[in-house]
C-alpha positions as CSV (number, residue, x, y, z in Angstrom):
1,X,92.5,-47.3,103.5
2,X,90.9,-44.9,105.9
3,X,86.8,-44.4,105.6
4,X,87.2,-41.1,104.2
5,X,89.5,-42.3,101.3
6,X,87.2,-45.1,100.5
7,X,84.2,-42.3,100.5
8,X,86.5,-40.4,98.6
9,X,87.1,-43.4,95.6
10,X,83.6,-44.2,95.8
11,X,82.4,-40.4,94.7
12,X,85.6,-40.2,92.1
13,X,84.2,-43.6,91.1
14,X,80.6,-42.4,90.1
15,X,82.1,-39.3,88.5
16,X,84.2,-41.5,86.3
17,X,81.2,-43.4,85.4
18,X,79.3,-40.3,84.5
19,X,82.6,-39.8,82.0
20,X,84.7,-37.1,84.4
21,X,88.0,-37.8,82.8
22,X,89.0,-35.2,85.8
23,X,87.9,-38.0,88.3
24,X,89.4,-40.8,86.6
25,X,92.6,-39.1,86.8
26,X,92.4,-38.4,90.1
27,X,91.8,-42.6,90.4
28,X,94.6,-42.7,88.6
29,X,96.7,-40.7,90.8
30,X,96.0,-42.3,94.1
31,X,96.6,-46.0,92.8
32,X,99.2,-45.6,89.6
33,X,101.8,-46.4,92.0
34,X,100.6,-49.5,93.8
35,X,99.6,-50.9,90.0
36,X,102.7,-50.2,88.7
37,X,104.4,-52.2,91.8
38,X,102.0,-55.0,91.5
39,X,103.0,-55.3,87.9
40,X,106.6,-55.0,88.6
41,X,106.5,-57.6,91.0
42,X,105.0,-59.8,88.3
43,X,107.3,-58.8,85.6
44,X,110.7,-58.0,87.0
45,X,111.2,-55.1,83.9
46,X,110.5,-51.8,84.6
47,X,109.5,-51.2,81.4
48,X,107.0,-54.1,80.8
49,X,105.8,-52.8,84.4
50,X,105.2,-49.0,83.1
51,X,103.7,-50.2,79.4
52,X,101.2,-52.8,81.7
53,X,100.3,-49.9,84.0
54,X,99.4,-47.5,81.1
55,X,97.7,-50.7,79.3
56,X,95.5,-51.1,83.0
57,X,94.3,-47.9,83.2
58,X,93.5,-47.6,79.6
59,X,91.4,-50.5,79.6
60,X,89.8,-49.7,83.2
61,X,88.7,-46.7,81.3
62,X,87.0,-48.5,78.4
63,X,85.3,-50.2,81.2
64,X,84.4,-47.9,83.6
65,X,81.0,-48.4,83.1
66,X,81.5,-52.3,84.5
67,X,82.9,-51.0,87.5
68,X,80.7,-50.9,90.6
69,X,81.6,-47.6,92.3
70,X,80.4,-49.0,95.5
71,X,83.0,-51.2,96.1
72,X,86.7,-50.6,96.9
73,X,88.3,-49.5,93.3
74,X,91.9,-51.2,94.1
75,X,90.9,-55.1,93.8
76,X,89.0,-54.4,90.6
77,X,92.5,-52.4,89.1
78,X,94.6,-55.2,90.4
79,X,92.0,-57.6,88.3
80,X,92.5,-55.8,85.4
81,X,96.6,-55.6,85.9
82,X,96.8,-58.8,86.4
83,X,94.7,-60.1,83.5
84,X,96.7,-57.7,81.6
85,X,100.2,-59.1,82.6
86,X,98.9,-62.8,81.5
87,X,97.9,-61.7,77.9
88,X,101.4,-60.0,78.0
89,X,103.0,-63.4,79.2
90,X,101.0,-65.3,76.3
91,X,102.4,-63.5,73.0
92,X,106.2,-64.0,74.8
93,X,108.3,-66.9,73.8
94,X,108.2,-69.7,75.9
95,X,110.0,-69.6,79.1
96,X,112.9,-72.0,79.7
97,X,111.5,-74.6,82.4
98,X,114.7,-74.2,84.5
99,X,115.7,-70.6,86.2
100,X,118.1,-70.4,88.7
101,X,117.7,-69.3,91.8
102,X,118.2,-65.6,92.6
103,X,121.4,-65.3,94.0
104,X,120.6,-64.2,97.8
105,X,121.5,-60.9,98.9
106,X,123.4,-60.4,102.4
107,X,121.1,-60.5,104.9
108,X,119.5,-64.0,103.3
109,X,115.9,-63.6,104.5
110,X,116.3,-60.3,103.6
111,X,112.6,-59.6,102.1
112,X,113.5,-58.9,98.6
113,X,114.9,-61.7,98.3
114,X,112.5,-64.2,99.3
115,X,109.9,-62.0,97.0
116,X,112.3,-63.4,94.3
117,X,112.8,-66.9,95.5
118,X,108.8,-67.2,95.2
119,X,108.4,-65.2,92.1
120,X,110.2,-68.5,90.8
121,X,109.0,-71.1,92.7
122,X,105.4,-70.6,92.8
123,X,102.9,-70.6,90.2
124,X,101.7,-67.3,88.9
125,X,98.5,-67.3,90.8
126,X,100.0,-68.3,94.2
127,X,103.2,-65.8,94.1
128,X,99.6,-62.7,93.4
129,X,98.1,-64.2,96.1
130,X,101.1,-64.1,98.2
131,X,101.9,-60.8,97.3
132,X,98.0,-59.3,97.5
133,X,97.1,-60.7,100.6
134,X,100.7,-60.1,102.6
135,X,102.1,-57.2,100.9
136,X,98.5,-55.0,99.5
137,X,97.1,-56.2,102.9
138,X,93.8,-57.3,101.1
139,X,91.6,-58.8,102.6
140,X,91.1,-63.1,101.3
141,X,87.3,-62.1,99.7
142,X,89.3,-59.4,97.3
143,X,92.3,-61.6,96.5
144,X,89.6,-64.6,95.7
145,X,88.1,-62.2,93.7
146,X,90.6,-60.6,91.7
147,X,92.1,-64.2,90.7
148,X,88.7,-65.7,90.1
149,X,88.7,-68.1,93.5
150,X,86.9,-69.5,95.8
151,X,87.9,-67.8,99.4
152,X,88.9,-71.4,100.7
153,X,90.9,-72.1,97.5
154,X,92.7,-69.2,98.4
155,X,93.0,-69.8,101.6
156,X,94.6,-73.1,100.8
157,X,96.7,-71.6,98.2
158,X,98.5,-69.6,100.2
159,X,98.9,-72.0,102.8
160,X,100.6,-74.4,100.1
161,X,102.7,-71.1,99.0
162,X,104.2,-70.9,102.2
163,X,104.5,-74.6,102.9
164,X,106.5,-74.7,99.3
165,X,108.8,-71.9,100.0
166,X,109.7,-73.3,103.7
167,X,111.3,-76.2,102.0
168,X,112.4,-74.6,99.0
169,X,114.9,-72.3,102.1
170,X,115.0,-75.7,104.0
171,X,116.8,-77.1,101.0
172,X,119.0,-74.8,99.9
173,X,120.4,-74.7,103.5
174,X,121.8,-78.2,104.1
175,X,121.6,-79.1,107.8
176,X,119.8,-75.3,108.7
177,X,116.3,-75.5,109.5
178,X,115.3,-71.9,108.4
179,X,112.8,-70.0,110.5
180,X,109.1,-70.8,109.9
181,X,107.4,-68.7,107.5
182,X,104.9,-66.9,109.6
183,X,101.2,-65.8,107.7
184,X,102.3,-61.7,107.7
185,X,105.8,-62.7,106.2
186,X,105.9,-65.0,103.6
């Protein structure tokens, strides 16, 4: 995000506080679409992904007046989706402990498909961390902040994500070492 943009948020920000509903919807509009991904990474159902977005920017609303317009706006809506998505996850019906695999698409690294394989594998705070640090490009102090971390647990975390994931590929290709997971592409 450029220094204008951020300049931009942080004046939107302070008009949203003062209860612009004019400038919240402009928030809205710059960051309903990376919410919305976030959540449908988390969810894998478009329309859990679009009821969660609504349900983030509702309640960012109700607490706009938490929000400190000084810093960047995007961790503190990814906190918010995020904490929104577990209380979804909580009144479901238990998950089955086993879930296949997802079948890999042709190329087998192929992105996508790895974003699947450790949607699975990892836990639900390492596969956000994955995806907020690598693909959001945040920086470790926000992704420590939106999942309530230290920046070395973190840190850790995501080396342990990456570890897992090598030898999750390592074992479902008998006899092929696969390529090693480098930081900026998990």
């Amino acid at each position: 995000m450029s220094t204008s943009d951020h300049a931009d948020d942080r004046l939107l920000a302070h008009q949203a506080r003062a209860g612009s509903v004019t400038a919240f919807g402009a928030l809205v509009g710059r960051y309903h679409a990376r919410v919305y991904g976030f959540l449908l990474t988390l969810t894998r159902h478009r329309q859990d992904a679009e009821d969660l977005t609504q349900e983030t920017f509702l309640r960012a609303w109700d607490k706009i007046h938490h929000l400190n317009p000084d810093l960047p706006l995007l961790p503190w809506l990814f906190t918010i989706a995020r904490r929104q998505s577990i209380a979804a996850l909580r009144k479901r019906r238990p998950v089955p402990e086993e879930l296949p695999y997802p079948a890999p698409p042709e190329p087998r690294n192929s992105a996508l498909w790895l974003w699947d394989l450790a949607r699975l594998e990892l836990s639900p705070d390492a596969f956000s961390a994955l995806w907020l640090h690598y693909r959001e490009e945040l920086p470790l102090k926000e992704v420590a902040r939106i999942l309530s971390k230290r920046e070395g647990a973190v840190k850790v975390m995501l080396h342990r994500a990456r570890k897992s994931l090598a030898e999750c590929l390592r074992q479902s290709s008998p006899g092929h070492e696969p390529t090693q997971l480098h930081p900026s592409h998990p």
